[in-house]
Backbone as ProteinMPNN parsed JSONL, in Angstrom:
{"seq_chain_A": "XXXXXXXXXXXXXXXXXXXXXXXXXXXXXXXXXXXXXXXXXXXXXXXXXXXXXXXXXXXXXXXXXXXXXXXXXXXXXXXXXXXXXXXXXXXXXXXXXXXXXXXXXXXXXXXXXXXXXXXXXXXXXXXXXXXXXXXXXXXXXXXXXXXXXXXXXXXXXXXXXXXXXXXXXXXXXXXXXXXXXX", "coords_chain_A": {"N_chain_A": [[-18.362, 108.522, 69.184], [-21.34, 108.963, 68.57], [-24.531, 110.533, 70.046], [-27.606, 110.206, 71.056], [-29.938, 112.346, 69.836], [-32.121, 114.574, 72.68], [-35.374, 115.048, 71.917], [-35.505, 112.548, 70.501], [-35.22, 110.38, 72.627], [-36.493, 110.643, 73.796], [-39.54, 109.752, 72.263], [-40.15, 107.208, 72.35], [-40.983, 107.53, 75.376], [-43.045, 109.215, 75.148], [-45.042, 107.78, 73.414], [-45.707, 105.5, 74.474], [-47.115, 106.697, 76.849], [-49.002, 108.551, 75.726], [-50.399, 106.291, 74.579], [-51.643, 105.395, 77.078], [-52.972, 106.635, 77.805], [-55.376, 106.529, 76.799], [-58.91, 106.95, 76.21], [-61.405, 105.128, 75.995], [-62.412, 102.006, 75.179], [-61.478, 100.329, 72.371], [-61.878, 97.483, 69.739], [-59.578, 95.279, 68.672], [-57.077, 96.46, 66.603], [-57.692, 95.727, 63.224], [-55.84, 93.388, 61.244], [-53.576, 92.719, 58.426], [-53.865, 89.122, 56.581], [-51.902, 88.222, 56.279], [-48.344, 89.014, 55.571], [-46.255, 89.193, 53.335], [-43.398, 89.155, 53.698], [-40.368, 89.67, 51.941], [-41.774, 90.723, 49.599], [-42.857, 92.738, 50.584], [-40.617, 94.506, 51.759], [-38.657, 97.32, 51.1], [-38.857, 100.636, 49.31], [-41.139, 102.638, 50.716], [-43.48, 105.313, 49.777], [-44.7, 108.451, 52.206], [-47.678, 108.811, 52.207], [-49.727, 110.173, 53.782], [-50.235, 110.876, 57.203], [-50.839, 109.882, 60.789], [-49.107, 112.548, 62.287], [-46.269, 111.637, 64.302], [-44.718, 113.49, 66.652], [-41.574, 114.126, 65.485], [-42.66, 113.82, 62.883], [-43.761, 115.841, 62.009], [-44.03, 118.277, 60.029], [-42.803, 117.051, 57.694], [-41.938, 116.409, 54.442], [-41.669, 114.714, 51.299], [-41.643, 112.431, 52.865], [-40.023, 109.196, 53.359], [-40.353, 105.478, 54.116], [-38.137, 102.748, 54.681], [-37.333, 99.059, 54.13], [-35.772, 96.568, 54.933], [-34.918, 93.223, 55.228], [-32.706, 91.596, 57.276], [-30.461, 89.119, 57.771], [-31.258, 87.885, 60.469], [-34.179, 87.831, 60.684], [-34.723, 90.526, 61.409], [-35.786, 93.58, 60.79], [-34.303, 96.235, 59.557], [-35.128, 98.903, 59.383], [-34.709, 102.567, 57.414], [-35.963, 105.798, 57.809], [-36.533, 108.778, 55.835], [-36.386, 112.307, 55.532], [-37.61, 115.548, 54.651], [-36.902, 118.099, 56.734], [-39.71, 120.905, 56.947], [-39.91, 122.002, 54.34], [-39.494, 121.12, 50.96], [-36.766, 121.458, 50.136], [-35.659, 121.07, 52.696], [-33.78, 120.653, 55.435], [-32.515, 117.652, 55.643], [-33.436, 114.936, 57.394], [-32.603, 111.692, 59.141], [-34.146, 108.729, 60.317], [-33.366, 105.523, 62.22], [-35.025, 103.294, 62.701], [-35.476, 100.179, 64.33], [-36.974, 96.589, 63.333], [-38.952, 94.286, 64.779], [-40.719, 91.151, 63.853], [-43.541, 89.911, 65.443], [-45.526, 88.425, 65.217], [-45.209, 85.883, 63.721], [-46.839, 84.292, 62.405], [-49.125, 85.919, 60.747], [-47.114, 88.016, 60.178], [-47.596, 90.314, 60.117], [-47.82, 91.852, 62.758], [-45.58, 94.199, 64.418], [-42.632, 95.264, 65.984], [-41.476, 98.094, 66.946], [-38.334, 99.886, 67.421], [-36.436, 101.983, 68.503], [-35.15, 103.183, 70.605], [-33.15, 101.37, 72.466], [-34.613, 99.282, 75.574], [-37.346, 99.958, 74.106], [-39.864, 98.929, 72.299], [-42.052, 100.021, 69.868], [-45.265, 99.535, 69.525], [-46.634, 98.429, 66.552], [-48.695, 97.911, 63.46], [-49.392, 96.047, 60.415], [-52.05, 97.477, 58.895], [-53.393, 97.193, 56.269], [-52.364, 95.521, 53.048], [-52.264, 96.213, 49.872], [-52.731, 93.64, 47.238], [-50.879, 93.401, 45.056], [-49.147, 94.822, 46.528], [-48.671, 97.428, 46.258], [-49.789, 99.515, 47.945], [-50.143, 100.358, 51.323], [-51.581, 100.729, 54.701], [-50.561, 101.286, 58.095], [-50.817, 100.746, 61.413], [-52.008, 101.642, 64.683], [-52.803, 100.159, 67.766], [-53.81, 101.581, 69.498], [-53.94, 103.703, 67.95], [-53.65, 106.133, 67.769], [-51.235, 106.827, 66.131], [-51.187, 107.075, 62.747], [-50.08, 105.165, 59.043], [-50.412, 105.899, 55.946], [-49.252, 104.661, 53.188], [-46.901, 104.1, 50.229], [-45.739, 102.46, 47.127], [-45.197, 104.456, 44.983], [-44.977, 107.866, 44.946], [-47.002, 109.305, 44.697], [-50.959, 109.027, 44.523], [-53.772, 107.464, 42.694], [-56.583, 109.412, 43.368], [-59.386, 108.176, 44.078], [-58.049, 105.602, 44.686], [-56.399, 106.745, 47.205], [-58.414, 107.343, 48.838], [-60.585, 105.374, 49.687], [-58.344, 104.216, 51.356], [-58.406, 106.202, 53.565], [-60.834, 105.187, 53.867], [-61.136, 103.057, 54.504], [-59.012, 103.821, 57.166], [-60.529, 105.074, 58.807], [-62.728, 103.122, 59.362], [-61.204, 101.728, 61.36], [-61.969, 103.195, 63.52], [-59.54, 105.679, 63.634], [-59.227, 109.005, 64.46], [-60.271, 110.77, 61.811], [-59.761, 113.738, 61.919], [-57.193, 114.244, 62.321], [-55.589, 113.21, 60.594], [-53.28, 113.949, 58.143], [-52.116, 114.976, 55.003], [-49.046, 113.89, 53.583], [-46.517, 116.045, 52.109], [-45.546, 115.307, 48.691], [-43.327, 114.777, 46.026], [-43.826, 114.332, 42.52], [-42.598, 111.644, 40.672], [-40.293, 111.975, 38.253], [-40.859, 111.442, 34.612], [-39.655, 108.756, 32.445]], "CA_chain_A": [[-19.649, 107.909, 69.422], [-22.962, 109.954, 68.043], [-25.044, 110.548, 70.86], [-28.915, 109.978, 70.289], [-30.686, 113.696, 70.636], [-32.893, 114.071, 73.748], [-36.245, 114.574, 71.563], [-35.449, 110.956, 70.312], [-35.01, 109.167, 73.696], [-38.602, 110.878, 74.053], [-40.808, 109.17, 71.415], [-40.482, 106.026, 73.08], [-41.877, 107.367, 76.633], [-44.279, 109.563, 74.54], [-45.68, 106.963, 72.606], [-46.284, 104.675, 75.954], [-47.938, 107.657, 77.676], [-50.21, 108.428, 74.44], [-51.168, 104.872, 74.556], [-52.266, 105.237, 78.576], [-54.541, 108.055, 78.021], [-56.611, 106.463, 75.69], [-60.467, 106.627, 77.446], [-61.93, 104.418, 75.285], [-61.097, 100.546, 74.641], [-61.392, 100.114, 70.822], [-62.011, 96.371, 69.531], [-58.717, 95.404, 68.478], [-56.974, 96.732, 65.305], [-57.512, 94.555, 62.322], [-54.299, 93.38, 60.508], [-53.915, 92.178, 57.294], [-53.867, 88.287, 57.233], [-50.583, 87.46, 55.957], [-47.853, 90.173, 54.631], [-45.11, 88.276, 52.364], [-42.208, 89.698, 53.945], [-39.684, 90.051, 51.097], [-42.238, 91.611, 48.757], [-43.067, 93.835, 51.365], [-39.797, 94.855, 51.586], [-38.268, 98.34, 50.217], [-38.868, 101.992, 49.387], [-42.849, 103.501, 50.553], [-43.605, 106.983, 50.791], [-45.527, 108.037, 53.157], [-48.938, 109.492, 51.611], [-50.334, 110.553, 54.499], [-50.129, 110.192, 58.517], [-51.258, 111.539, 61.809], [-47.407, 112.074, 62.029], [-45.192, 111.709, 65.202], [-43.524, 114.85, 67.002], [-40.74, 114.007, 64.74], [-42.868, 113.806, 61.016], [-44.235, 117.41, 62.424], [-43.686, 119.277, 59.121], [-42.123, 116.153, 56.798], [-41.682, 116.855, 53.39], [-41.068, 113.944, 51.233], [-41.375, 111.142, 53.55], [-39.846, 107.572, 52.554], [-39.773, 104.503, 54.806], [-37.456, 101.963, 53.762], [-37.189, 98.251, 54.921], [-34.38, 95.613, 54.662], [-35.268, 92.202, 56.017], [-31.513, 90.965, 57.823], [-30.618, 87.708, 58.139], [-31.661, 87.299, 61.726], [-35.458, 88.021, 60.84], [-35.657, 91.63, 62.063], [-35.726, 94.491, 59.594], [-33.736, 97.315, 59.276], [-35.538, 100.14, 58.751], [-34.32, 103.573, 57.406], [-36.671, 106.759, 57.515], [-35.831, 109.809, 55.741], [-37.834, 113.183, 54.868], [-37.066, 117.163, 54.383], [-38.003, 118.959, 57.815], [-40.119, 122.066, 56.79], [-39.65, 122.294, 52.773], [-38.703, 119.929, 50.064], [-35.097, 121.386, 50.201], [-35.602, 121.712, 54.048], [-32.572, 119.905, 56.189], [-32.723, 116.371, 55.497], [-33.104, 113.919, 58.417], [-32.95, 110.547, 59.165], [-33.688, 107.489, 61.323], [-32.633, 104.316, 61.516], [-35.527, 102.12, 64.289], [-35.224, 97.827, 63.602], [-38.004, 96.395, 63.254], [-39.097, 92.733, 65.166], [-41.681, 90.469, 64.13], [-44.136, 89.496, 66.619], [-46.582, 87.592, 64.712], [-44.944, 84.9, 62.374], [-47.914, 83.655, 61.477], [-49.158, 86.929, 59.835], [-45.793, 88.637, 59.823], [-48.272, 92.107, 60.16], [-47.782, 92.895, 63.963], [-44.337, 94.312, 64.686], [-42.564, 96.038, 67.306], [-40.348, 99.195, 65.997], [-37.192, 100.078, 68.425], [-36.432, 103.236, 68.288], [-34.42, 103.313, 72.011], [-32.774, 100.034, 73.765], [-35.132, 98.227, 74.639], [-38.575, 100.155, 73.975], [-40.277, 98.41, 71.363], [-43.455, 100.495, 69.754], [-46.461, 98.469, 68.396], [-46.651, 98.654, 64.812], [-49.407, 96.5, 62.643], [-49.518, 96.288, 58.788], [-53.871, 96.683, 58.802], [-53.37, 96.534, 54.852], [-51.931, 95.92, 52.137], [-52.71, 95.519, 48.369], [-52.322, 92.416, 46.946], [-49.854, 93.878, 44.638], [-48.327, 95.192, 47.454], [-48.296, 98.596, 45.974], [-49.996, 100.409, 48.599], [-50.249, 99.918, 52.876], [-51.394, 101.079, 56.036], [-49.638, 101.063, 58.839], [-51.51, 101.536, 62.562], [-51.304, 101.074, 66.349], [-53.488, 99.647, 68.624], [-53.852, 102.767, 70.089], [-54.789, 104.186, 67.027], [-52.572, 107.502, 68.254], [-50.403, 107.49, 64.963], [-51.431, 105.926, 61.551], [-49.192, 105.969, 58.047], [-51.148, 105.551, 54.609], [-48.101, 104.559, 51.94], [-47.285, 103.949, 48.487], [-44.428, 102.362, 46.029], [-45.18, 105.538, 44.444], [-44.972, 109.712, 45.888], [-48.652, 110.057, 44.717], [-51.724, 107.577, 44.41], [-55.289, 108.003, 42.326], [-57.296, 109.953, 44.231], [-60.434, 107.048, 44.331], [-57.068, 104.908, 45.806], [-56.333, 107.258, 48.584], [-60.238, 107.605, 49.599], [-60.296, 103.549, 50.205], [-57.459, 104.104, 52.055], [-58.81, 106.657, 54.254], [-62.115, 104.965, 54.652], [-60.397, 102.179, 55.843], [-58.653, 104.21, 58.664], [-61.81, 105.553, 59.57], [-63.27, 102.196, 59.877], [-60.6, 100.811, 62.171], [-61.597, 104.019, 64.494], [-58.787, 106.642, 63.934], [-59.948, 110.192, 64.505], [-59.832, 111.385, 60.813], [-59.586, 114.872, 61.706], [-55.808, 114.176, 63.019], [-54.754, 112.79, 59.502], [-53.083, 115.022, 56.999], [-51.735, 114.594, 53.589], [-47.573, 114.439, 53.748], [-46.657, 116.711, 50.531], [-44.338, 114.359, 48.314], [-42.581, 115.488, 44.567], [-44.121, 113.353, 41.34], [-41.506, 111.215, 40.34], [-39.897, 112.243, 37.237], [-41.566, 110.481, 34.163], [-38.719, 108.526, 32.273]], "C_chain_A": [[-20.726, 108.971, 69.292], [-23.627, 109.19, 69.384], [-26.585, 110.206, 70.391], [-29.887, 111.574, 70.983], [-32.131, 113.103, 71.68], [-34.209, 114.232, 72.978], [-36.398, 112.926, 70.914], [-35.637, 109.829, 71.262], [-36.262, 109.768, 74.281], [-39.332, 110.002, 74.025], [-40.961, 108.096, 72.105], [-41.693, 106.218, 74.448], [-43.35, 108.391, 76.183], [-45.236, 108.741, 74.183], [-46.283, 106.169, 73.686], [-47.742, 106.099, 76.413], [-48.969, 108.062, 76.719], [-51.383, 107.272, 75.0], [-52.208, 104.689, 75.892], [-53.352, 105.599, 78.719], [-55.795, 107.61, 77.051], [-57.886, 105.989, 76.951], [-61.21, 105.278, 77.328], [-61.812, 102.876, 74.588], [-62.061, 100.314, 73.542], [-61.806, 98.519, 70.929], [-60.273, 96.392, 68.823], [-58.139, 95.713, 66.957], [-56.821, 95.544, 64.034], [-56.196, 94.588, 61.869], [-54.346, 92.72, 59.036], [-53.29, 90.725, 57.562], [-52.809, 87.667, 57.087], [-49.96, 88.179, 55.022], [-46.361, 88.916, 54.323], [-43.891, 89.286, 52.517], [-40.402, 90.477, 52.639], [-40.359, 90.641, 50.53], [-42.707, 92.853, 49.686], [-41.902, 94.923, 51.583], [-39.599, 96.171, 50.819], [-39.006, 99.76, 50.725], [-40.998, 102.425, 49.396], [-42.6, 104.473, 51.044], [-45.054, 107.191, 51.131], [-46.767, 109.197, 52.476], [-49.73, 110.282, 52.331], [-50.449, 110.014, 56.08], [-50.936, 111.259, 59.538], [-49.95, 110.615, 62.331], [-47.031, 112.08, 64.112], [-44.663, 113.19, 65.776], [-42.679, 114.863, 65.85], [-40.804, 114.383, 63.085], [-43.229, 114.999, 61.26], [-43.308, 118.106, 60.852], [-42.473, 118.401, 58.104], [-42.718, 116.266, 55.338], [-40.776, 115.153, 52.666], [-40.428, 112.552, 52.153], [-40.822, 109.89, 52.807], [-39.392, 106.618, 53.865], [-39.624, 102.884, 54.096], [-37.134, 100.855, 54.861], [-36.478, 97.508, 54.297], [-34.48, 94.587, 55.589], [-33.651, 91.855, 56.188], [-32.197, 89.729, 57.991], [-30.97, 87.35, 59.162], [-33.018, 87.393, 61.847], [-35.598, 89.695, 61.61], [-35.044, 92.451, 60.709], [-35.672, 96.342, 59.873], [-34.665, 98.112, 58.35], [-34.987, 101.646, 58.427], [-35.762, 104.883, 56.831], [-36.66, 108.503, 57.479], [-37.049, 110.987, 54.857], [-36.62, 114.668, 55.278], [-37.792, 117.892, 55.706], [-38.483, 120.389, 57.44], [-40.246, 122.212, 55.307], [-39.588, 121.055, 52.138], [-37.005, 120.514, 49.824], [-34.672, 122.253, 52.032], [-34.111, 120.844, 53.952], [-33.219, 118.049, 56.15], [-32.432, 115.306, 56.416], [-33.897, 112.37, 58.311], [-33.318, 110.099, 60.409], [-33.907, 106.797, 60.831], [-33.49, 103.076, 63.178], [-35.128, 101.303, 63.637], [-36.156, 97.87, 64.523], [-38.231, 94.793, 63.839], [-40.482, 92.403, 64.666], [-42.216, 90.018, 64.863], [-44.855, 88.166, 66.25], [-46.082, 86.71, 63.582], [-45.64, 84.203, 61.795], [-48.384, 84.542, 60.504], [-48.122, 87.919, 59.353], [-46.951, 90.474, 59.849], [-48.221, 92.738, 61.521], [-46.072, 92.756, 64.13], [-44.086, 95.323, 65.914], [-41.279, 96.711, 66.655], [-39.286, 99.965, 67.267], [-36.417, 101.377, 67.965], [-34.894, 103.752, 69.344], [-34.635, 102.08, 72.452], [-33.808, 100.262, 74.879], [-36.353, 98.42, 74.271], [-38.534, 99.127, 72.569], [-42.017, 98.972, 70.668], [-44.243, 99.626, 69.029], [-46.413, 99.295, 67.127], [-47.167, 98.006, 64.083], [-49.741, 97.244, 61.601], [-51.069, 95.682, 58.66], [-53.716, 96.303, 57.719], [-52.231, 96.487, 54.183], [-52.158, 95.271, 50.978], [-52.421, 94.63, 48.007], [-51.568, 92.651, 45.83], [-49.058, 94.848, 45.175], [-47.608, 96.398, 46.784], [-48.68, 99.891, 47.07], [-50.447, 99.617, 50.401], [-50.41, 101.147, 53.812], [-50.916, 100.41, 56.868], [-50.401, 101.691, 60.204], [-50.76, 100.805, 63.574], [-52.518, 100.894, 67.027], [-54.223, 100.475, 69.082], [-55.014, 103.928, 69.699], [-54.242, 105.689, 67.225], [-52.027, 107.962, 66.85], [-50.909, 106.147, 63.601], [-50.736, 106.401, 60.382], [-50.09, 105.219, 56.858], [-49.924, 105.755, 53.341], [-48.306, 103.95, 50.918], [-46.113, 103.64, 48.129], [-44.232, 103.949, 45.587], [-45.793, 106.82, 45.121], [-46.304, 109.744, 45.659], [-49.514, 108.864, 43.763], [-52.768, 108.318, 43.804], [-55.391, 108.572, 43.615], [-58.429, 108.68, 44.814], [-59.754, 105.567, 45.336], [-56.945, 105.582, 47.527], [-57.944, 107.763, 49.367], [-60.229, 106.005, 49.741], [-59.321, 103.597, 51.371], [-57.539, 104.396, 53.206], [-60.06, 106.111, 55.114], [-61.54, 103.561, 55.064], [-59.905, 102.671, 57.168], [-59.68, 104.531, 59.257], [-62.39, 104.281, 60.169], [-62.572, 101.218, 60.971], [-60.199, 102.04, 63.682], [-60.509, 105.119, 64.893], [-59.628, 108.513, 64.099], [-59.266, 111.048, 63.551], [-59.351, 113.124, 61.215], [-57.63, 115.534, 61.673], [-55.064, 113.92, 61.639], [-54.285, 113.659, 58.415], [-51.841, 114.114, 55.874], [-49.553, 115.184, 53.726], [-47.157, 115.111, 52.152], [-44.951, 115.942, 50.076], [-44.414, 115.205, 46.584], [-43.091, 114.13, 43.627], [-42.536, 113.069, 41.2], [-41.236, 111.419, 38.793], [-40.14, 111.293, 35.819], [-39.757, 110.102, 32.913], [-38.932, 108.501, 30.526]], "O_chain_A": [[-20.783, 109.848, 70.154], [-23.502, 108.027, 69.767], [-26.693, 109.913, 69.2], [-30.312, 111.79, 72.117], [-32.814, 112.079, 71.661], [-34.745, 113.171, 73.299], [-37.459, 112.304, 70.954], [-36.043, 108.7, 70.986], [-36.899, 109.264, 75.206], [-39.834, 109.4, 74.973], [-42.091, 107.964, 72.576], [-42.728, 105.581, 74.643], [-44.438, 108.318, 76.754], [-46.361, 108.949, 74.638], [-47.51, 106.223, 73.756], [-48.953, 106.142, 76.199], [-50.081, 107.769, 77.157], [-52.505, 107.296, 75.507], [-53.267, 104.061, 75.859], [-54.345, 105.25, 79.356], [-56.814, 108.213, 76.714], [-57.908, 105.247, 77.933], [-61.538, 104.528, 78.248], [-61.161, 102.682, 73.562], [-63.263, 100.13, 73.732], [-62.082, 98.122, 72.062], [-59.792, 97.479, 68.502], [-58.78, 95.178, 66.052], [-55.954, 94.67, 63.995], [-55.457, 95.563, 62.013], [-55.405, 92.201, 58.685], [-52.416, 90.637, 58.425], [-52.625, 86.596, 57.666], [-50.422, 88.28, 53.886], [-45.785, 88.11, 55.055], [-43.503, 90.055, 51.637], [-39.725, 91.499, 52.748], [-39.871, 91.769, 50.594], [-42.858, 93.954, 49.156], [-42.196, 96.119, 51.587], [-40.328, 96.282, 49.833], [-39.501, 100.047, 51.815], [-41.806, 102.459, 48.468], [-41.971, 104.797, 52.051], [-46.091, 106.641, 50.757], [-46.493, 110.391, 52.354], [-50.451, 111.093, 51.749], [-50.729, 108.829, 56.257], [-51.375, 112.407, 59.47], [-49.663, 109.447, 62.59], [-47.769, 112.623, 64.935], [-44.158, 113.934, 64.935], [-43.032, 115.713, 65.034], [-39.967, 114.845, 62.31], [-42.86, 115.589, 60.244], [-42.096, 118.317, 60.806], [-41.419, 118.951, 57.786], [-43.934, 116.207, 55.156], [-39.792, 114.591, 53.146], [-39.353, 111.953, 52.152], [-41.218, 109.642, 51.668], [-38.383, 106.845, 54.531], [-40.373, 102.171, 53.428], [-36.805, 101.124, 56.016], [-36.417, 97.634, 53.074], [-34.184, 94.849, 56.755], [-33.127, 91.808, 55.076], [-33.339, 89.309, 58.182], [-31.151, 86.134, 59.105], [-33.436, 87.114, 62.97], [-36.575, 89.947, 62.315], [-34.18, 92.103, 59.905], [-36.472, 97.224, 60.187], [-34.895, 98.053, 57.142], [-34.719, 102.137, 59.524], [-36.35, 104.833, 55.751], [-36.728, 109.294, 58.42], [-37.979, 110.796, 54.074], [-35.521, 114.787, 55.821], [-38.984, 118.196, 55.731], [-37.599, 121.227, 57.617], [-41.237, 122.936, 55.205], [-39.628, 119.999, 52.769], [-36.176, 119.773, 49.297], [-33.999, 123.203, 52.43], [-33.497, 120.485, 52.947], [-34.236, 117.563, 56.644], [-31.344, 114.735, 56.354], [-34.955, 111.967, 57.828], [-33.036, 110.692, 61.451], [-34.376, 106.689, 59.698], [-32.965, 102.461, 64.106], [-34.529, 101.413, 62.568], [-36.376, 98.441, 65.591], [-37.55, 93.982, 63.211], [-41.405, 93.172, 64.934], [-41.422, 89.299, 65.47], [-44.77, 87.097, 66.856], [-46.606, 86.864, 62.479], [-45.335, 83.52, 60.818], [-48.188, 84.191, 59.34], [-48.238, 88.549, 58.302], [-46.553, 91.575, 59.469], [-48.493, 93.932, 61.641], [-45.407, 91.724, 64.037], [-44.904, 95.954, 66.585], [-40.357, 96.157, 66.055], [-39.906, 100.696, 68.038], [-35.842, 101.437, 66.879], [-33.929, 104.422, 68.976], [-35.719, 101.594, 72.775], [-33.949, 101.441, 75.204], [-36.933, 97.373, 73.984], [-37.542, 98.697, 71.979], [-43.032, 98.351, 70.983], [-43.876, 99.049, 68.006], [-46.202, 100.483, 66.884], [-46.394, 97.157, 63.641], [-50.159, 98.399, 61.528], [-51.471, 94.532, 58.483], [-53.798, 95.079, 57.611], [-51.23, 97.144, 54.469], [-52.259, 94.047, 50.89], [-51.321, 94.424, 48.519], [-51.571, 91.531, 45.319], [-48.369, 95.62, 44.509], [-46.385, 96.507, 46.691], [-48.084, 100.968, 47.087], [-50.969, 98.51, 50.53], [-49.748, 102.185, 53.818], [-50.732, 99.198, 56.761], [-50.627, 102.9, 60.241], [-49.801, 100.037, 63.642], [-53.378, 101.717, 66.713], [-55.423, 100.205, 69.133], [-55.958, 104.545, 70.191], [-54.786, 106.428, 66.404], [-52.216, 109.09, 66.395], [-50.94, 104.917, 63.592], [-50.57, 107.614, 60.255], [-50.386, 104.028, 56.948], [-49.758, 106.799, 52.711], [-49.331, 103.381, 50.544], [-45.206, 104.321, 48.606], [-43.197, 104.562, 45.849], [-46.869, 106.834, 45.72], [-46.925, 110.306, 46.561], [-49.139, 108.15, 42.834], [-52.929, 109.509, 44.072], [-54.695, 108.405, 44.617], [-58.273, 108.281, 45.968], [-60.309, 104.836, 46.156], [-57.273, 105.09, 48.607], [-58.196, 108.477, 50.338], [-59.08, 105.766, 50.112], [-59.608, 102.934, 52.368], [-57.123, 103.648, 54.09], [-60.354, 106.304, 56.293], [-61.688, 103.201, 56.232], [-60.257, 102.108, 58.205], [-59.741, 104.211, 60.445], [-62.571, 104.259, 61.387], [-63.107, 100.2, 61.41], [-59.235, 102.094, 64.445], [-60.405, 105.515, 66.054], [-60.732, 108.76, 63.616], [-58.296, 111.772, 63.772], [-58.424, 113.57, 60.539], [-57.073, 116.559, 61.281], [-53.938, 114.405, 61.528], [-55.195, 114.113, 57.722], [-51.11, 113.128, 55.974], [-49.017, 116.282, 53.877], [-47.567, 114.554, 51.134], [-43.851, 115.942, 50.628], [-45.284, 115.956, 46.144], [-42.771, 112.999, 43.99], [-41.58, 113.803, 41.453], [-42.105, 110.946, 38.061], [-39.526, 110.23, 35.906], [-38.938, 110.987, 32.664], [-37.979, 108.243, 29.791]]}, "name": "protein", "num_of_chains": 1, "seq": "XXXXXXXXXXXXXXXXXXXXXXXXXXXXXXXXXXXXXXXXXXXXXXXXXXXXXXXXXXXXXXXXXXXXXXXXXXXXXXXXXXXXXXXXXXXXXXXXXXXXXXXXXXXXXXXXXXXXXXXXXXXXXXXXXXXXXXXXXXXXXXXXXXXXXXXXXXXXXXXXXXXXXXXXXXXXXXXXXXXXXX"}
């Protein structure tokens, strides 16, 4: 039986305690108004976050989703700690829908039975590119089908987070590898 390391059975009471300290009550985070679950589905890397303890020095981010038959979705999220041929780690939260009407607020399980907020503010209507925030506004992820986006794309992207109140200064650029042209 694999144990679950003790920074892991953290994030959960981190993420709560984050959330406590906030001074300031926000208006609530917009969401986008209806995400089409299967096309949503699959491989985004992550373009840019204000990362987690955990993304602290992620290289090659990718979070990957797999809708199961019971409606919750297996997520797998894997990146290079320190390098692009750092040590390669994973996790593996599942993901619940909250909102079946918009299918954009979720709750990400990390540790029996925390459940972290998780809302899809955008995403393109060719569902090539998405943010990903929290209520909180503590941790935000700016992703992509593809390792690297226009530039005039990822400035939209940004001035969206800005406008839904994150404190840009926190956000940094995750460094991802062009994908090999075929």
């Amino acid at each position: 039986m694999k144990l679950l390391s003790p920074r892991l059975l953290l994030l959960p009471l981190v993420i709560i305690m984050l959330s406590a300290c906030q001074s300031a009550r926000l208006p609530p985070i917009a969401t986008a108004a209806h995400v089409d679950l299967p096309r949503f589905m699959g491989d985004w890397y992550v373009i840019a976050n204000i990362p987690t303890f955990i993304e602290k020095g992620a290289y090659g981010a990718v979070e990957s989703y797999r809708l199961d038959s019971d409606g919750t979705i297996d997520t797998t999220f894997t990146f290079n700690k320190g390098a692009f041929d750092g040590p390669r780690k994973r996790h593996n939260p599942r993901g619940f829908v909250f909102d079946r009407q918009s299918n954009a607020v979720w709750g990400m399980r990390f540790v029996w039975p925390i459940k972290a907020d998780y809302r899809i503010v955008f995403v393109s209507d060719d569902y090539s590119r998405t943010i990903i925030g929290r209520e909180a506004r503590d941790y935000v992820w700016i992703m992509a089908r593809t390792p690297v986006i226009a530039d005039a794309q990822y400035q939209e992207l940004l001035d969206l987070v800005k406008r839904e109140g994150y404190d840009m200064a926190k956000v940094q650029k995750v460094p991802q590898r062009s994908l090999p042209k075929p």
